[in-house]
Every structure is written in C-alpha cells, then in structure tokens.
C-alpha positions as CSV (number, residue, x, y, z in Angstrom):
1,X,-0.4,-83.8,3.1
2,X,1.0,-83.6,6.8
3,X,-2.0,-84.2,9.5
4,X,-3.1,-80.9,10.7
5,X,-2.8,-79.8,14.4
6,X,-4.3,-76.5,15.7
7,X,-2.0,-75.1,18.0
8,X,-3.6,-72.4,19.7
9,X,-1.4,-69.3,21.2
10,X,1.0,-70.7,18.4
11,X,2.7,-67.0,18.0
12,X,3.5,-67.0,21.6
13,X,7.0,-68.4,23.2
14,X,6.0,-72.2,23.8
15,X,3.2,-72.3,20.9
16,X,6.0,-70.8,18.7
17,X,8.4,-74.2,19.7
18,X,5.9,-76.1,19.5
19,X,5.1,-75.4,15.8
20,X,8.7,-76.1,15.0
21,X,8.4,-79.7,17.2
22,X,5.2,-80.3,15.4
23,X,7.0,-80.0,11.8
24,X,9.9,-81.7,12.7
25,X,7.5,-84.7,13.4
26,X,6.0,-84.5,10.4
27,X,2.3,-82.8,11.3
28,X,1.0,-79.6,9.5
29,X,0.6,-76.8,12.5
30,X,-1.8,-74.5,12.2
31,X,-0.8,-71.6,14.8
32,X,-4.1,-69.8,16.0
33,X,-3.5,-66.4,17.9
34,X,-5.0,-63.3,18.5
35,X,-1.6,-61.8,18.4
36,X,-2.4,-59.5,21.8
37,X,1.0,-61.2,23.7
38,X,2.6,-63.2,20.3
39,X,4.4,-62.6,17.4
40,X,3.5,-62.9,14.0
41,X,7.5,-63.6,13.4
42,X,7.1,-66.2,15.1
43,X,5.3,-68.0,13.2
44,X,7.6,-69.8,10.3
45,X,6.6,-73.8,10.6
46,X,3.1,-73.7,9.4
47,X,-0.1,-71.2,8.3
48,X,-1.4,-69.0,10.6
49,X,-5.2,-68.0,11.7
50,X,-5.3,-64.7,13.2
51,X,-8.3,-65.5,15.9
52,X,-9.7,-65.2,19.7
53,X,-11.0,-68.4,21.8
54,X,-14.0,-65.7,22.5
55,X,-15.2,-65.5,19.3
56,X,-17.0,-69.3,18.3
57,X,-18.1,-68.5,14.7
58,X,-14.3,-68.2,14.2
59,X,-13.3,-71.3,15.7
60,X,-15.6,-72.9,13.8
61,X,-14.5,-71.4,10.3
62,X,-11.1,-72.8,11.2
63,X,-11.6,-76.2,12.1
64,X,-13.9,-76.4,9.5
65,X,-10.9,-75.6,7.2
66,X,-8.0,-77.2,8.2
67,X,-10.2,-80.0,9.9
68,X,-6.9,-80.9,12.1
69,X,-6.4,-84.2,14.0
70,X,-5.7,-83.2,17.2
71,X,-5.4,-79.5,19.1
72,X,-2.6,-78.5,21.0
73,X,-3.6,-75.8,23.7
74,X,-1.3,-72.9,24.8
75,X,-3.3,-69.8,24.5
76,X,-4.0,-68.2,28.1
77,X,-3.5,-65.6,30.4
78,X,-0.3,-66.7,32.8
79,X,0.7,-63.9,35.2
80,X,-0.2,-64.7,38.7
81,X,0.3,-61.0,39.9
82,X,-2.4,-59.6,37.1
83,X,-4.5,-62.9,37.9
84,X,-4.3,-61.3,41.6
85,X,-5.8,-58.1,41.0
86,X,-8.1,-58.8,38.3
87,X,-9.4,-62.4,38.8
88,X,-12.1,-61.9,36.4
89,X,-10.0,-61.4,33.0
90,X,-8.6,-64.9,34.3
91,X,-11.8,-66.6,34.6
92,X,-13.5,-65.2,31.4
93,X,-10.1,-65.6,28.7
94,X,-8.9,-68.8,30.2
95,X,-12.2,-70.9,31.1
96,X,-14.5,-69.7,28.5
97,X,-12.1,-69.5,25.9
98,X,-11.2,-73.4,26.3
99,X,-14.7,-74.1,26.6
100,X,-15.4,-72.2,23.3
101,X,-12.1,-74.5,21.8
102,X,-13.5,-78.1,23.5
103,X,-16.8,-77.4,22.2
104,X,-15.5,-76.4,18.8
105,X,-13.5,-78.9,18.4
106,X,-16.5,-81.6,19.3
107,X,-18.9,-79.8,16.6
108,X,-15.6,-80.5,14.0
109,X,-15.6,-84.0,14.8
110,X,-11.5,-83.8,16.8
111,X,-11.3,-85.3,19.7
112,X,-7.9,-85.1,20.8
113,X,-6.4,-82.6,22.7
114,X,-3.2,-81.5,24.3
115,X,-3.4,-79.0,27.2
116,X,-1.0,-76.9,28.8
117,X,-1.7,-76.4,32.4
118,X,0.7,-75.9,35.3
119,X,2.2,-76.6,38.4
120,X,0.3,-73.6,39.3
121,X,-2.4,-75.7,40.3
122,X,-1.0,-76.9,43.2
123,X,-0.7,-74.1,44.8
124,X,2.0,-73.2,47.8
125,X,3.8,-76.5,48.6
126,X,6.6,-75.4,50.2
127,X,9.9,-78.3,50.0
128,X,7.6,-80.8,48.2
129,X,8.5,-82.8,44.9
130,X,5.8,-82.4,43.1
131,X,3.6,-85.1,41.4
132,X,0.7,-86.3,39.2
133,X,-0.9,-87.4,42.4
134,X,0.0,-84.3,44.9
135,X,-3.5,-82.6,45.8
136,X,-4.2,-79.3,44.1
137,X,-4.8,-76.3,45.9
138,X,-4.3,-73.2,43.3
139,X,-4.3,-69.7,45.4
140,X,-4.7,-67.5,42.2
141,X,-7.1,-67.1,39.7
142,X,-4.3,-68.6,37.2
143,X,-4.0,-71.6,38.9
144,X,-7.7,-71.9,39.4
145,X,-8.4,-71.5,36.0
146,X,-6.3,-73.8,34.3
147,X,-7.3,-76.2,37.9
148,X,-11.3,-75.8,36.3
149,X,-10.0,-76.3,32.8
150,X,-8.3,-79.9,33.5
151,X,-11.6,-80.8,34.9
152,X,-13.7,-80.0,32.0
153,X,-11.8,-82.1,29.9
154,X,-12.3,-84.5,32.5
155,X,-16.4,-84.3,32.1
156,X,-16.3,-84.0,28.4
157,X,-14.3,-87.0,28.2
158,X,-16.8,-88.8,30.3
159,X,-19.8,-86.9,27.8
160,X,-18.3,-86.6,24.5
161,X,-15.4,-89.1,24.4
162,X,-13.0,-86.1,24.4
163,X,-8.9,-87.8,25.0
164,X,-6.8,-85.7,26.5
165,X,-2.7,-85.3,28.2
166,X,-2.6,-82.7,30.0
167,X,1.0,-81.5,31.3
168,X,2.1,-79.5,34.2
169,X,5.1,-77.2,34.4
170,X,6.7,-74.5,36.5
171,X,9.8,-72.7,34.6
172,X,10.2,-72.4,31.1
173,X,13.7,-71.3,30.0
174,X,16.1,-71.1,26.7
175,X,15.1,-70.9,23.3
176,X,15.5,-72.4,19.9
177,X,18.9,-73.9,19.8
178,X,19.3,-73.1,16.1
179,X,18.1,-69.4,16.9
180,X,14.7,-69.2,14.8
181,X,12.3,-68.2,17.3
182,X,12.8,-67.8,21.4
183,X,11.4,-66.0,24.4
184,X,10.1,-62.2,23.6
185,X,7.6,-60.8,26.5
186,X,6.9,-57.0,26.3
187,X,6.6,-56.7,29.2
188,X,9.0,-59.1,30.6
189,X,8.4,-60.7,34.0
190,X,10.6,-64.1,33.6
191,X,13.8,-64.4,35.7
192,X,16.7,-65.0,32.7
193,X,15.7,-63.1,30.1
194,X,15.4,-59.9,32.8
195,X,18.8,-61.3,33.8
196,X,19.8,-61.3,30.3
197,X,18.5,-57.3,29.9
198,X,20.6,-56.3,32.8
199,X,23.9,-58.1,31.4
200,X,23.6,-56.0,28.3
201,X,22.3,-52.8,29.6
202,X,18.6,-52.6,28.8
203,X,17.6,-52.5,32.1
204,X,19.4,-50.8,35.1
205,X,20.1,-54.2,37.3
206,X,18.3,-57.0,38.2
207,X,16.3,-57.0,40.7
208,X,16.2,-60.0,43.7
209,X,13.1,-60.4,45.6
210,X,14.4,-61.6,48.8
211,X,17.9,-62.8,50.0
212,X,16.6,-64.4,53.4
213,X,14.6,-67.2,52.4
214,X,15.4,-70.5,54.3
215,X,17.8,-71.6,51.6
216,X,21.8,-72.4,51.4
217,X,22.0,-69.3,49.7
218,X,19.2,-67.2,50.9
219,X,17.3,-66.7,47.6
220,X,14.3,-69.4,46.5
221,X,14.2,-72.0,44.2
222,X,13.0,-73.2,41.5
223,X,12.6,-76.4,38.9
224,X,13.4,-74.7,34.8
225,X,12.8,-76.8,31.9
226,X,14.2,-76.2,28.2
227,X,11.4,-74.8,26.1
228,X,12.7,-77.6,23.5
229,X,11.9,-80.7,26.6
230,X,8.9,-79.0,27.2
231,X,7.2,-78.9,23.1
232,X,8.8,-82.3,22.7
233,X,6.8,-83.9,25.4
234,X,3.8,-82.5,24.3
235,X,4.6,-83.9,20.4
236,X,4.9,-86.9,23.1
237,X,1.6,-86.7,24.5
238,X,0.1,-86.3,20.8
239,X,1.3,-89.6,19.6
240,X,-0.2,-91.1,22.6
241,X,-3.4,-89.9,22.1
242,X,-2.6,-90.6,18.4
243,X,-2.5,-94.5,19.2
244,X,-4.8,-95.0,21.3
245,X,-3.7,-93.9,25.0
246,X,-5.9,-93.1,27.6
247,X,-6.4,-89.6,28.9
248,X,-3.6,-88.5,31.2
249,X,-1.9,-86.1,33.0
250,X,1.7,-85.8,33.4
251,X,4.1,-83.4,35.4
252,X,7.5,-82.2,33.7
253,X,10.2,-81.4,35.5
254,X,13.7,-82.2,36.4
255,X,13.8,-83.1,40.6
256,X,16.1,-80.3,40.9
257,X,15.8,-77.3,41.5
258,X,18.4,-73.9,41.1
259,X,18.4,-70.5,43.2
260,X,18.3,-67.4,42.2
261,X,21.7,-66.9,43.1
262,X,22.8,-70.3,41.1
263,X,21.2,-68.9,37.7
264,X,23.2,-66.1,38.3
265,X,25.9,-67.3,38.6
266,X,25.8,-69.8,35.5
267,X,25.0,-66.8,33.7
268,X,28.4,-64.8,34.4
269,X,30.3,-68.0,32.9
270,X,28.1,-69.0,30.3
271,X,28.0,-64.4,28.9
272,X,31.5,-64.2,30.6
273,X,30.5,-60.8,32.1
274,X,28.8,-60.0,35.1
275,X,25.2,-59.7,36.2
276,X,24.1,-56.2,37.2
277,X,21.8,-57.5,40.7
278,X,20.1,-55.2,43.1
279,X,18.0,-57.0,45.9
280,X,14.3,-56.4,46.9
281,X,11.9,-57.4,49.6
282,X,10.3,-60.8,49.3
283,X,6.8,-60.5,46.9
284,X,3.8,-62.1,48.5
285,X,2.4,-65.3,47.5
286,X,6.5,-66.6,46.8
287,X,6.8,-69.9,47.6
288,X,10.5,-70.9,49.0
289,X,10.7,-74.1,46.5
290,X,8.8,-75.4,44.1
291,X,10.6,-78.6,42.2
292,X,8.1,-80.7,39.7
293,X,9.2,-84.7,39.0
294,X,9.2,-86.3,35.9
295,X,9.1,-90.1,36.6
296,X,5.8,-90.8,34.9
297,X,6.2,-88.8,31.7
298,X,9.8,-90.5,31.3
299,X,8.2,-94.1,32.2
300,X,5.6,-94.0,29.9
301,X,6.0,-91.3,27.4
302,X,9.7,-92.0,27.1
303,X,10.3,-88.3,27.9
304,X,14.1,-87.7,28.0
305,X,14.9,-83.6,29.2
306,X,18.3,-83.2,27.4
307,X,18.9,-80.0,27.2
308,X,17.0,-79.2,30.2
309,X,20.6,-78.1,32.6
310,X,22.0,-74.7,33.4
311,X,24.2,-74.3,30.8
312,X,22.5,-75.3,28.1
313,X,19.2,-73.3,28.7
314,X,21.3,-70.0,29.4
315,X,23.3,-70.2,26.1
316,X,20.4,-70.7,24.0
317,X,18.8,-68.4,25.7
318,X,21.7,-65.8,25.3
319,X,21.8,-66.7,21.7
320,X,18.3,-65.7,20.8
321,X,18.9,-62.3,23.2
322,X,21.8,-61.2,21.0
323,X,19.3,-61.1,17.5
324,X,17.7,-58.4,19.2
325,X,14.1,-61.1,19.5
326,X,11.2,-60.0,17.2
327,X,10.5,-56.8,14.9
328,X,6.9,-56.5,15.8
C-alpha cells in the first residue's frame, strides 16, 4: 500500500493539486477538510475525512486510522481584508487549529510535516526580492498567524523532534493542465479568475484598484506561480524530510514579477477576446511590488517552475473556467 499523507484543506484549490502531486508520486493522500471553502469534487486522488482542525478527538480518530507518514498543511483562513476586520477568526482557525494538527500528529507518532505559509509574512516590502533571510514583519492578522505558526514548528522541533519545510508564496495561478480539478472560490477575490468572469460575462467588468502606482504602467505588481510548481515543490519538500533533511524553509517564486495591466493583456491573446476593465482607487495596505526568489528551493530541492510563465498559467486557467468549475 502507498504511504499515507494527510493533506489537510485537501478539497480546497492547492490541497486539491496537491492530492493529484501526491498520487503521481506514488503516496496515498488522505484529503482532510471541513468543506466550509472546498469542494468535495475535488477530491478524486485519494479518501477523504470530512473534519475541523478545532475539533482534537477527530484528529485523533484519523491519524489513528490512516497513521500517515508525513502531513501536508493547507487548511487556513487566507484573506487579508477579512483578517483586517476580524483578527480574531484568524488567530483562533489558523493558530489553534495547527496546534491541534502538531499536537495530533505527535500523539500519532508522525513527525513530518509540510506547511504552507506565505510571503504574507513579510509584510510591506516595497521593490524588494524577497528571500529566506528577509526579516518578517506581517501587518495583518494572516500574515501574523501563519508568522506564529512557523515558529511553533520551530519550538516543537526543538521539544518533540518535529521536521518540518515550510514554503512561502505570493500568487497562485492556473490550474490542472489536464482539466480535473482548478481554482473555484465563491466568493472570488483572486485577480485571473475575476478577470476570467468579466471575459465571459459573469461579472460586469473588472475592476483595477489603482492606475497611478509608481510603475511603467501605473498598476502594481506582482510574482504568480503555477498551482502545479507550487504542489510539486511541496511533494519536493516531503522527500526531503523523507530522507533525512533538516527542517527548512524555502521561498517560491519566479524573480519576476507582471502588472496588472500585463496579465491583462496576456489574457486578450491567450481567450482572443477582450477584457471588460473598469478602474478603482488604490485599496489600503497594497503594496506597489512584491516579487519572491526561488534560488534556494531550486539549489537544494531541485525545484524547476515550468509552467510557472504567462501563458501557460492563463490557458490552463481558461481551460478549467470553460467546464463551468465545481457542482457543489
């Protein structure tokens, strides 16, 4: 029998890729989700445990009957605007719940874990290329969280022999390349797949916020990475663990960042039709650029972002749009 890994938020967009990575490599993955932001289509690669991080006696029950080899963390509240105005949620589903998972996972004997944190965590750092080794100074209760969560796999590595990579991103983007499973928010707050609504008429236009940032083009950037990259590097950061590497964090990006108006514009050629676009003040709390290196997860992980370009992220993307996403 494959090796079992618990992938929790496994019936959201990332957890959902990284159940099909998981298989791929040969490992059973067990997707837990409470199912309040994922799909149950979604999940196709492996069983599924219909749970909440709150709730211990469940956690328990599960590891106790897959007893997987490793856990692969997704599960968390991620939008920085609800994080703003009700800090709280943040703090008690994203803290305590990974505490309840760490110290579940200890009672169950697994020791290896794979955490998805963010370049959130860093906070405002306008024109910087971020690194593993740029200080951290999260502004939000997101970033905060998943800030307090790296360090507590920190002390319960140093207590309880805990391994863990843990990987920081910005923009996630594309889908499934073969069209299985992709991105489906309700409600949607990410910048292509709104884009994507407004091409195809389920929503009026899409809206810019700001045109006058100090950029060629006036709009801000940002670094996007194929969902596919991404769940690769963390079947990446498994193996690691799974011979013998050291705890370790890595950032994933590309260098490179795209505007606004760039994604735009790859999107007209890529649908061949044009973008409905309406433009908005600046939101507070937007950063001008935010661009994440790579160089250490390529060195030592042998990360290699293939499909992470324009094109490629938009069409695949695109692709999954068209089926209409998930039934419910």
């Amino acid at each position: 029998m494959p090796q079992p890994v618990l992938v929790t938020g496994g019936a959201g967009y990332i957890g959902a890729h990284a159940c099909k990575a998981l298989k791929a490599a040969g490992y059973l993955p067990v997707a837990f989700d409470s199912l309040v932001t994922g799909w149950r289509d979604a999940v196709k690669f492996g069983p599924f445990e219909n749970g909440d991080l709150a709730d211990r006696a469940g956690l328990d029950a599960v590891f106790a009957r897959w007893q997987p080899v490793a856990v692969m963390h997704f599960a968390a509240l991620s939008l920085v605007g609800d994080a703003m105005r009700d800090p709280g949620r943040y703090w008690r589903a994203n803290l305590l719940g990974a505490l309840n998972l760490v110290e579940a996972a200890l009672a169950a004997g697994c020791r290896d874990m794979v955490f998805s944190s963010t370049c959130a965590t860093y906070g405002d750092q306008d024109g910087v290329l971020l690194t593993e080794d740029t200080p951290q100074a999260p502004i939000n209760a997101y970033g905060k969280s998943k800030q307090a969560i790296e360090q507590m796999l920190g002390d319960f590595g140093a207590s309880h022999g805990l391994r863990s990579v843990i990987f920081r991103y910005f923009n996630v983007a594309g889908a499934d390349p073969e069209g299985e499973i992709g991105e489906f928010h309700r409600p949607e707050t990410h910048l292509i797949p709104l884009m994507l609504d407004a091409i195809d008429g389920r929503r009026p236009a899409l809206t810019v916020f700001g045109s006058d940032y100090p950029t060629p083009d006036g709009t801000c950037i940002r670094d996007y990475v194929h969902v596919t990259d991404l769940v690769e590097a963390h079947v990446l950061g498994l193996k690691w663990l799974g011979e013998g590497g050291d705890s370790r964090v890595f950032c994933l990006g590309t260098g490179k960042g795209f505007s606004v108006r760039e994604v735009i514009a790859q999107s007209r050629l890529v649908t061949n039709r044009e973008v409905p676009v309406t433009y908005g003040d600046r939101r507070p709390g937007d950063a001008v650029s935010l661009v994440c290196g790579s160089e250490r997860a390529v060195r030592e992980l042998g990360w290699r972002p293939l499909r992470s370009n324009l094109e490629a992220m938009i069409a695949d993307a695109w692709r999954w749009h068209q089926t209409g996403g998930y039934r419910g």
